[in-house]
Jmol script that loads the backbone (N, CA, C; Angstrom):
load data "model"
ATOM      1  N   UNK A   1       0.847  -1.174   0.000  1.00  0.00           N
ATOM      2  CA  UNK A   1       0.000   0.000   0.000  1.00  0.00           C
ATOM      3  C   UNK A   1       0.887   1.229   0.000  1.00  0.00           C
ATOM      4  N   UNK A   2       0.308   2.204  -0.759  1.00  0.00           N
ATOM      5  CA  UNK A   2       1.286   3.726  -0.403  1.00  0.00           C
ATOM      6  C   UNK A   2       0.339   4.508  -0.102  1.00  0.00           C
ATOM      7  N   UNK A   3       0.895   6.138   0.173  1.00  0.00           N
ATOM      8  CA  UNK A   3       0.526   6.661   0.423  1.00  0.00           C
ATOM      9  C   UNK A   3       0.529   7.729  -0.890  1.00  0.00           C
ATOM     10  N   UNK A   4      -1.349   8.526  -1.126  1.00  0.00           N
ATOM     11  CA  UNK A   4      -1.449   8.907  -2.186  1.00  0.00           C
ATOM     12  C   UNK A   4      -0.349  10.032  -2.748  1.00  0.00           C
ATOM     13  N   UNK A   5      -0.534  10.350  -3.734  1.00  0.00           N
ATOM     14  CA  UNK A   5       1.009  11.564  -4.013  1.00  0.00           C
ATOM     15  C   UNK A   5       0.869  12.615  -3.935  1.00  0.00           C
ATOM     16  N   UNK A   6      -0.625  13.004  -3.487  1.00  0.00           N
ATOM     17  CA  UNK A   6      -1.499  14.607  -3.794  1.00  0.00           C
ATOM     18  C   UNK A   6      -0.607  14.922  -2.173  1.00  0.00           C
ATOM     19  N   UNK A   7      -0.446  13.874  -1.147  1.00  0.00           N
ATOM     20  CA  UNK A   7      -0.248  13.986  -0.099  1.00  0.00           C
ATOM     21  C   UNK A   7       0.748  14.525   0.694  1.00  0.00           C
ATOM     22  N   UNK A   8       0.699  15.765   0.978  1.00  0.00           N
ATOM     23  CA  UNK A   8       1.596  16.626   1.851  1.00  0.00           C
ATOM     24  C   UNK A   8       2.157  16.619   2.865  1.00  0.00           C
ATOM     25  N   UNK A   9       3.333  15.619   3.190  1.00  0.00           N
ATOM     26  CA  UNK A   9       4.295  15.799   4.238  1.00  0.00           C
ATOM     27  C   UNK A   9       5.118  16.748   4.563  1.00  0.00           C
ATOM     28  N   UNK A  10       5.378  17.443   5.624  1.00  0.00           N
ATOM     29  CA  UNK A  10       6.478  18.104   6.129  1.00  0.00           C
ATOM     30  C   UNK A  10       7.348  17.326   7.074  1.00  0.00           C
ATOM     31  N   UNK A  11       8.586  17.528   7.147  1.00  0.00           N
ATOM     32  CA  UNK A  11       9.682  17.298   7.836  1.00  0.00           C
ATOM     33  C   UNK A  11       9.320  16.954   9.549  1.00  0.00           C
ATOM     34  N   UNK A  12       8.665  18.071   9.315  1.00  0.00           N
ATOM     35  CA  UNK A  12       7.817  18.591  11.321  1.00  0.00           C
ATOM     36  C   UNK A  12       6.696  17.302  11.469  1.00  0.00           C
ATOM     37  N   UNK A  13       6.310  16.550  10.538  1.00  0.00           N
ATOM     38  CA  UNK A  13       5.003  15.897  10.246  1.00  0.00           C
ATOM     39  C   UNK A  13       3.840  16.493  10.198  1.00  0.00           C
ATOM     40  N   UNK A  14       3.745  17.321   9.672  1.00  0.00           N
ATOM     41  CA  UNK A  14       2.391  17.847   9.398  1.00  0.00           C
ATOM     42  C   UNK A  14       1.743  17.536   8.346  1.00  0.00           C
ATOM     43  N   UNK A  15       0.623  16.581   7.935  1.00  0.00           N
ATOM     44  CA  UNK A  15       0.043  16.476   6.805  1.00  0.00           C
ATOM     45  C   UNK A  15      -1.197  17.049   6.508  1.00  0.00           C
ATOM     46  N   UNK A  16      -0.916  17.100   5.268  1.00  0.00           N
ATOM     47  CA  UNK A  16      -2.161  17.929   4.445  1.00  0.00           C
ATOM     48  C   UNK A  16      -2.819  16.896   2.964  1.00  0.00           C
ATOM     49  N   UNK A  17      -4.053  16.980   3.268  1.00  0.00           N
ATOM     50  CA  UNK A  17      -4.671  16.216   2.251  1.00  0.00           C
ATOM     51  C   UNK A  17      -5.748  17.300   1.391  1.00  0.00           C
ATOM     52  N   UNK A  18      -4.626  17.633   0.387  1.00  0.00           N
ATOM     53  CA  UNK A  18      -5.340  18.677  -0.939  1.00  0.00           C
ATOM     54  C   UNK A  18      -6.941  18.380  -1.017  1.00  0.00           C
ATOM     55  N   UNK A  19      -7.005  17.335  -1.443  1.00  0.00           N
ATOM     56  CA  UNK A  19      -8.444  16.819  -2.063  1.00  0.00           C
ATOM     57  C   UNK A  19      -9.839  17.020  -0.861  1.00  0.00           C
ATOM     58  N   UNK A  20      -9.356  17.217   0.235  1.00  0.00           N
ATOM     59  CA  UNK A  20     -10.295  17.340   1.439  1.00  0.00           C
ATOM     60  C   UNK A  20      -9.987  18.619   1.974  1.00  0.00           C
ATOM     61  N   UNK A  21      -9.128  19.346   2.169  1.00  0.00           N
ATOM     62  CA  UNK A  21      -8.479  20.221   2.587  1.00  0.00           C
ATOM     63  C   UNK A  21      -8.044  19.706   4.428  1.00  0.00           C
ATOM     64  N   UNK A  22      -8.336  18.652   4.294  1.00  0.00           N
ATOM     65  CA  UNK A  22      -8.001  18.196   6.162  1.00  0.00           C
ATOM     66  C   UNK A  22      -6.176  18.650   6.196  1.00  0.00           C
ATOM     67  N   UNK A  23      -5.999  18.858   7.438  1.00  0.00           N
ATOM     68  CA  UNK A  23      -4.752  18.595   7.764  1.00  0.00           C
ATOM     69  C   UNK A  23      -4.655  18.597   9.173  1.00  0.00           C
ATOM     70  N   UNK A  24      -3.467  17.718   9.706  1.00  0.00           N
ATOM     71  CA  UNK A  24      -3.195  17.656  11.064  1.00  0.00           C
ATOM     72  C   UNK A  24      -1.869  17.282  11.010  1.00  0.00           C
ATOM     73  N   UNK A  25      -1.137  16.629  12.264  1.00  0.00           N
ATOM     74  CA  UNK A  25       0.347  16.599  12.476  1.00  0.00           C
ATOM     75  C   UNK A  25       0.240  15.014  12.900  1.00  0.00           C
ATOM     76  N   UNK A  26       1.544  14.666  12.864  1.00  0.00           N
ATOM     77  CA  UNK A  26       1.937  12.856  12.993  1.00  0.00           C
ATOM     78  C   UNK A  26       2.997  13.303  14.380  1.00  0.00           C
ATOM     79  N   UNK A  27       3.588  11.980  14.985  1.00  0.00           N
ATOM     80  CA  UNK A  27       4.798  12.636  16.219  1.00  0.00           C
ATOM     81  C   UNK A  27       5.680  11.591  14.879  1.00  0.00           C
ATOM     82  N   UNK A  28       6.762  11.445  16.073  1.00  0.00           N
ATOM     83  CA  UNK A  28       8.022  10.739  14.857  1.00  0.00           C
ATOM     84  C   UNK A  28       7.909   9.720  14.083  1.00  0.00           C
ATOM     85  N   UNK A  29       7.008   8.729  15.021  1.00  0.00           N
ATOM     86  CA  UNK A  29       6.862   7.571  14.625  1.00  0.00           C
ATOM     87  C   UNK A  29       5.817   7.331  13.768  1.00  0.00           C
ATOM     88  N   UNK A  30       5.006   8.396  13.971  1.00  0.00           N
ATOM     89  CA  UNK A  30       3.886   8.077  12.932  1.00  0.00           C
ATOM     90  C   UNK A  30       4.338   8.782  11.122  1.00  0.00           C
ATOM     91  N   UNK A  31       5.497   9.581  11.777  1.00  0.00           N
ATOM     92  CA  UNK A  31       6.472  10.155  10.096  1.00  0.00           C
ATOM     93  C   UNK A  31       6.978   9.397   9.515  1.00  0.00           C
ATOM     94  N   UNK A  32       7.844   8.456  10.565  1.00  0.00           N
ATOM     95  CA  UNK A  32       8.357   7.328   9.721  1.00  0.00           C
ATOM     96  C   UNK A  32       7.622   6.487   8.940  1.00  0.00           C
ATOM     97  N   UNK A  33       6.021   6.201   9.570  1.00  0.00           N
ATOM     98  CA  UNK A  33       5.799   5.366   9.343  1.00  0.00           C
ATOM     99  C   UNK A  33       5.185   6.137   7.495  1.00  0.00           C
ATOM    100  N   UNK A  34       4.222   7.101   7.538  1.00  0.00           N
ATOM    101  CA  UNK A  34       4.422   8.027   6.486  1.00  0.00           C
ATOM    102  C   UNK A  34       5.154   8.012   5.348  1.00  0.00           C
ATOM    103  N   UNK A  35       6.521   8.282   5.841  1.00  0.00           N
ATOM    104  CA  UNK A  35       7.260   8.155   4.679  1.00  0.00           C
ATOM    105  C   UNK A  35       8.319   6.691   4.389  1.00  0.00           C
ATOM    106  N   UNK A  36       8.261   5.750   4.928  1.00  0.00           N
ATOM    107  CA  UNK A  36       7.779   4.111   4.598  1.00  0.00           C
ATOM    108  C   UNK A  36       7.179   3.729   3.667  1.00  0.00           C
ATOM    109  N   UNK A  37       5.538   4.390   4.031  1.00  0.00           N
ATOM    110  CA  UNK A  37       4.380   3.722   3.009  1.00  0.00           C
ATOM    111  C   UNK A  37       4.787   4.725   1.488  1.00  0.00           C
ATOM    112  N   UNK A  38       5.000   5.646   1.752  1.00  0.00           N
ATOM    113  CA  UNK A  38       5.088   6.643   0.184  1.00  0.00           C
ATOM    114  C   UNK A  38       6.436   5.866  -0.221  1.00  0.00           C
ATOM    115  N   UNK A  39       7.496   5.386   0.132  1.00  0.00           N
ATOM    116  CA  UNK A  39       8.432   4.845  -0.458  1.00  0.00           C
ATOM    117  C   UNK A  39       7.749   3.175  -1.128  1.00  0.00           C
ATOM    118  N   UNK A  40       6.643   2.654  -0.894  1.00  0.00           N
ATOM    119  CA  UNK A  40       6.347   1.663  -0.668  1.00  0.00           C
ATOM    120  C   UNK A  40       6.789   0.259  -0.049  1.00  0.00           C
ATOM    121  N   UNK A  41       7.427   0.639   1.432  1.00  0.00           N
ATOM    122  CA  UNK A  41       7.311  -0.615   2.341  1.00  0.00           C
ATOM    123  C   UNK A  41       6.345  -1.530   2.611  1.00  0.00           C
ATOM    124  N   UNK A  42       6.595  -2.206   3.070  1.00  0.00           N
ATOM    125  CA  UNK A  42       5.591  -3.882   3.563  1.00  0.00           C
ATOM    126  C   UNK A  42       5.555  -3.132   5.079  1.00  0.00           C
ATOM    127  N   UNK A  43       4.490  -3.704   5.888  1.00  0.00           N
ATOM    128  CA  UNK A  43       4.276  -3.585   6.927  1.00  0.00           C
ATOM    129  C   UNK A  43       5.486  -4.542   7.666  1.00  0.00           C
ATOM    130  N   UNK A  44       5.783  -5.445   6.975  1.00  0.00           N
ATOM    131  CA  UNK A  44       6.629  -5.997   8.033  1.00  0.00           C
ATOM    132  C   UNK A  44       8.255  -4.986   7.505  1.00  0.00           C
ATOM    133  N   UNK A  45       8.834  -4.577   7.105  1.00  0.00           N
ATOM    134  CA  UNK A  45       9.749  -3.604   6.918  1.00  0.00           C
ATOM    135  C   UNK A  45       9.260  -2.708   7.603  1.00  0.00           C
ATOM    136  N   UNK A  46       8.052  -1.993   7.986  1.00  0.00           N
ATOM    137  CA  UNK A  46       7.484  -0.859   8.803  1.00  0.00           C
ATOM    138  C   UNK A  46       8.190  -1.532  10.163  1.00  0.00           C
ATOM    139  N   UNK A  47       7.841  -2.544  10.704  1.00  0.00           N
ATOM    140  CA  UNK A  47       7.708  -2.648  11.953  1.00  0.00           C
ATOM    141  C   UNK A  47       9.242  -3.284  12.327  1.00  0.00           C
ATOM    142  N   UNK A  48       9.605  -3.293  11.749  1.00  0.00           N
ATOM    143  CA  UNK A  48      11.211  -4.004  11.949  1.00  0.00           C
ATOM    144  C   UNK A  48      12.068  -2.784  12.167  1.00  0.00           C
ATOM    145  N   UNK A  49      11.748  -1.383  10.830  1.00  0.00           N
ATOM    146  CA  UNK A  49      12.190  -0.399  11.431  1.00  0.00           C
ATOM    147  C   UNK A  49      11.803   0.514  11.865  1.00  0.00           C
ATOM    148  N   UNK A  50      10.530   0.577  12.772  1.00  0.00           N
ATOM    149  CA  UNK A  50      10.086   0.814  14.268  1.00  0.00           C
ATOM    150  C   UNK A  50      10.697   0.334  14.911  1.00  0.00           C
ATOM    151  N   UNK A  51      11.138  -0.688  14.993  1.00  0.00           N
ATOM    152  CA  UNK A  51      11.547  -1.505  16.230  1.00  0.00           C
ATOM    153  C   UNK A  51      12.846  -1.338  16.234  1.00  0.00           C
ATOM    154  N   UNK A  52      13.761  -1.384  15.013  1.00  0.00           N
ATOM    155  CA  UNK A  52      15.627  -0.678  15.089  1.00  0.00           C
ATOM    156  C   UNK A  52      15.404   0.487  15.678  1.00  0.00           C
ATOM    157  N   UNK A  53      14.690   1.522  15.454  1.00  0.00           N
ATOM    158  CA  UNK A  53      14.589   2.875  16.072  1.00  0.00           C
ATOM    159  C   UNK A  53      14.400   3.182  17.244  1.00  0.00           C
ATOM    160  N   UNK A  54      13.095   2.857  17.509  1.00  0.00           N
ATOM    161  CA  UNK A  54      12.136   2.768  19.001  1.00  0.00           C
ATOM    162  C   UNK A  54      11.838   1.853  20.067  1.00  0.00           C
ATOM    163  N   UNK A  55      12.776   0.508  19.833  1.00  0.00           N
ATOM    164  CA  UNK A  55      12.788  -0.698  21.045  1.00  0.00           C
ATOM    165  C   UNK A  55      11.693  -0.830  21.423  1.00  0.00           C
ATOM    166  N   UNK A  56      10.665  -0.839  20.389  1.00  0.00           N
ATOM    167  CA  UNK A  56       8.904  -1.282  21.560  1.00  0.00           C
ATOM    168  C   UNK A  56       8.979  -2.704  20.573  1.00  0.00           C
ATOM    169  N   UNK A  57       7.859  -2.977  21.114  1.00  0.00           N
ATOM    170  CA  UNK A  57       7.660  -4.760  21.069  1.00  0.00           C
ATOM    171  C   UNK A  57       6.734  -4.863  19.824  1.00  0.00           C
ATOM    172  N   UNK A  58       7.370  -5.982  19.342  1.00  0.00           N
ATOM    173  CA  UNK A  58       6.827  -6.299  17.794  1.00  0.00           C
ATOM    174  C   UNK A  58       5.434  -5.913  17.573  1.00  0.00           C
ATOM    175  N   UNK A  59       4.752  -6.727  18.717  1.00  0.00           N
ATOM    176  CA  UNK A  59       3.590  -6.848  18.408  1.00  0.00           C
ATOM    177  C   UNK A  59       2.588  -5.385  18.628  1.00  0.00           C
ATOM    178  N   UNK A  60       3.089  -4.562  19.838  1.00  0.00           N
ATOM    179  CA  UNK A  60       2.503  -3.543  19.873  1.00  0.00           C
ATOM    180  C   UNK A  60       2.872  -2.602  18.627  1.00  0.00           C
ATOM    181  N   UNK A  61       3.643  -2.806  18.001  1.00  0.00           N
ATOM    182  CA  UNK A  61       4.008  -1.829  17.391  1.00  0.00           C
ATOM    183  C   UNK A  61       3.401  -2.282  15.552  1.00  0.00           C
ATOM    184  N   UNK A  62       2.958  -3.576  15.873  1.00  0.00           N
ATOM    185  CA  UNK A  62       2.048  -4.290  14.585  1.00  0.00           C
ATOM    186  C   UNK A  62       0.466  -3.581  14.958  1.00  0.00           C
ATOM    187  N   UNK A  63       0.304  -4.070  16.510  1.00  0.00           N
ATOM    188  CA  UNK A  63      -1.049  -3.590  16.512  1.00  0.00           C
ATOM    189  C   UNK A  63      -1.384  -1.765  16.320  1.00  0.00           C
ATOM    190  N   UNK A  64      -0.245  -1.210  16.854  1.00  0.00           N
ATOM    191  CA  UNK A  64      -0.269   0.087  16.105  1.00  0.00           C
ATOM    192  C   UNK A  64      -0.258   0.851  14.918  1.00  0.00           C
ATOM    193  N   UNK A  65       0.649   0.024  14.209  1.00  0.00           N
ATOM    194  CA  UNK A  65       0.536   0.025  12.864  1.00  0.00           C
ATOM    195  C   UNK A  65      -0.482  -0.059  12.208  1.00  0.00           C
ATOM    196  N   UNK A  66      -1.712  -1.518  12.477  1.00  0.00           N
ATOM    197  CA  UNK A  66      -3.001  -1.683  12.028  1.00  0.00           C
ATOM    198  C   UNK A  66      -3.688  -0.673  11.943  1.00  0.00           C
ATOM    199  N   UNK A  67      -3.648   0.253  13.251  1.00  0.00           N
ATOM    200  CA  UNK A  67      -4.750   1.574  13.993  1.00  0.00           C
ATOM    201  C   UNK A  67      -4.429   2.397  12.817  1.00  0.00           C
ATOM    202  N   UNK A  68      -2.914   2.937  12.642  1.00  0.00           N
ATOM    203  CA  UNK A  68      -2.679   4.179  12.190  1.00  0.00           C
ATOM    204  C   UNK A  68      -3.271   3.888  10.657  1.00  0.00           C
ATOM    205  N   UNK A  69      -2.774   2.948   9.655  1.00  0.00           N
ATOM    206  CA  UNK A  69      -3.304   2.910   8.701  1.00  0.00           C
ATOM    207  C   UNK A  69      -4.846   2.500   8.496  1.00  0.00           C
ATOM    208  N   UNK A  70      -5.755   2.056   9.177  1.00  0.00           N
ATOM    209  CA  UNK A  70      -7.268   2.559   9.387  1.00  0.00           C
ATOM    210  C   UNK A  70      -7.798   3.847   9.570  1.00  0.00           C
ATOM    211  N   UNK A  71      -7.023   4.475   9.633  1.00  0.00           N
ATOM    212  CA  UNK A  71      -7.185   5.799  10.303  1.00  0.00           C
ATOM    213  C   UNK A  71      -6.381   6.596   9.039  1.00  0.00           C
ATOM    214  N   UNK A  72      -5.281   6.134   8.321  1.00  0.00           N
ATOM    215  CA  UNK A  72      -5.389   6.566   7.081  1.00  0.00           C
ATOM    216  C   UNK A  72      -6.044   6.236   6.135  1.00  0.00           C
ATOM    217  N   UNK A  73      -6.727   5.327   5.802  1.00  0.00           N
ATOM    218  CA  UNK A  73      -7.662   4.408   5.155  1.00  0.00           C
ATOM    219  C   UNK A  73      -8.859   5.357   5.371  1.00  0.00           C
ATOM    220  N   UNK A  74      -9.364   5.729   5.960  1.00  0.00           N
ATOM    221  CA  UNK A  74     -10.805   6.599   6.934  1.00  0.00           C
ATOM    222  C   UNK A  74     -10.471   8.200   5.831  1.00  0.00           C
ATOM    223  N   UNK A  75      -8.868   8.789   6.211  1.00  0.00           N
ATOM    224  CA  UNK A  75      -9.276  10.146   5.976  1.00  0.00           C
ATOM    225  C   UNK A  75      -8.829   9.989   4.100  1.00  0.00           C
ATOM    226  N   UNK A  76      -8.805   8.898   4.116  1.00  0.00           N
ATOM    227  CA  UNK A  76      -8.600   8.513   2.458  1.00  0.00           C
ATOM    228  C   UNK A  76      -7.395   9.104   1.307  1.00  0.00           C
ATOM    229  N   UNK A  77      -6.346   8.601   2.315  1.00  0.00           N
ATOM    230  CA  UNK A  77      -4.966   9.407   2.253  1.00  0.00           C
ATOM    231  C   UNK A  77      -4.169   8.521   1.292  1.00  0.00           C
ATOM    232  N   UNK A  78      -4.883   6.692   1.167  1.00  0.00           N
ATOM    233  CA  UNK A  78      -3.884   5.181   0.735  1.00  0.00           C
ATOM    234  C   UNK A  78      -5.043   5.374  -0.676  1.00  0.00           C
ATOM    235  N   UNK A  79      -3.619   5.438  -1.445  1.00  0.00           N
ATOM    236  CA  UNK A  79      -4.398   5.059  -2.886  1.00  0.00           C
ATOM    237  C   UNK A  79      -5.200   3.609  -2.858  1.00  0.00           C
ATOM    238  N   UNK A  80      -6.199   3.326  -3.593  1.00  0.00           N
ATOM    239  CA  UNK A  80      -6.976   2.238  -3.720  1.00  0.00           C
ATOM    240  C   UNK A  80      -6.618   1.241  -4.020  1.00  0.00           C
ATOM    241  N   UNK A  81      -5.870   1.034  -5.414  1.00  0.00           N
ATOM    242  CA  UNK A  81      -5.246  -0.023  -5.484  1.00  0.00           C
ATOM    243  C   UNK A  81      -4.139   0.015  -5.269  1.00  0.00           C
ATOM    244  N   UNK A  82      -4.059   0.332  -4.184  1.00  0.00           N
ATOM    245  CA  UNK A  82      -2.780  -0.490  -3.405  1.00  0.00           C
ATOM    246  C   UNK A  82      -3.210  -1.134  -2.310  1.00  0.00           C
ATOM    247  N   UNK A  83      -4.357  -0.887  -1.532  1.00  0.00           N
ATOM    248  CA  UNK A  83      -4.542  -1.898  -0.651  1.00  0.00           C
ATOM    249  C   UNK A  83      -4.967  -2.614  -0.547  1.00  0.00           C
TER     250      UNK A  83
END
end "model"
wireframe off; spacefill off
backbone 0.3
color backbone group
């Protein structure tokens, strides 16, 4: 899955979604995870490097992963066919 290309990252994590005009902010981990999916990573490459970075536990950091991309999925940020 990626993340669509209309889609506006900043450095700071602040995203902006043109097509809705929504925008809000990510903390670090949710940037990485951001610019991961626009490179097109696998979730399991997501969470492996979450876990080189941030020492939390596989699984929380899978079940977090799930949340955040539902929640990008919702504000309709993941191109279609990709997921």
């Amino acid at each position: 899955m990626k993340i669509k290309n209309n889609i506006a990252v900043s450095e700071n994590g602040f995203v902006f979604n043109p097509a809705s005009g929504e925008s809000f902010s990510v903390n670090t981990v949710g940037l990485e995870i951001l610019n991961m999916l626009r490179k097109g990573h696998s979730a399991v490459q997501i969470i492996q490097s979450i876990n080189d970075h941030f020492h939390a536990e596989p699984t929380v950091i899978e079940r977090d992963l799930n949340d955040f991309i539902e929640t990008l999925r919702q504000y309709h940020m993941i191109d279609h066919d990709e997921d």
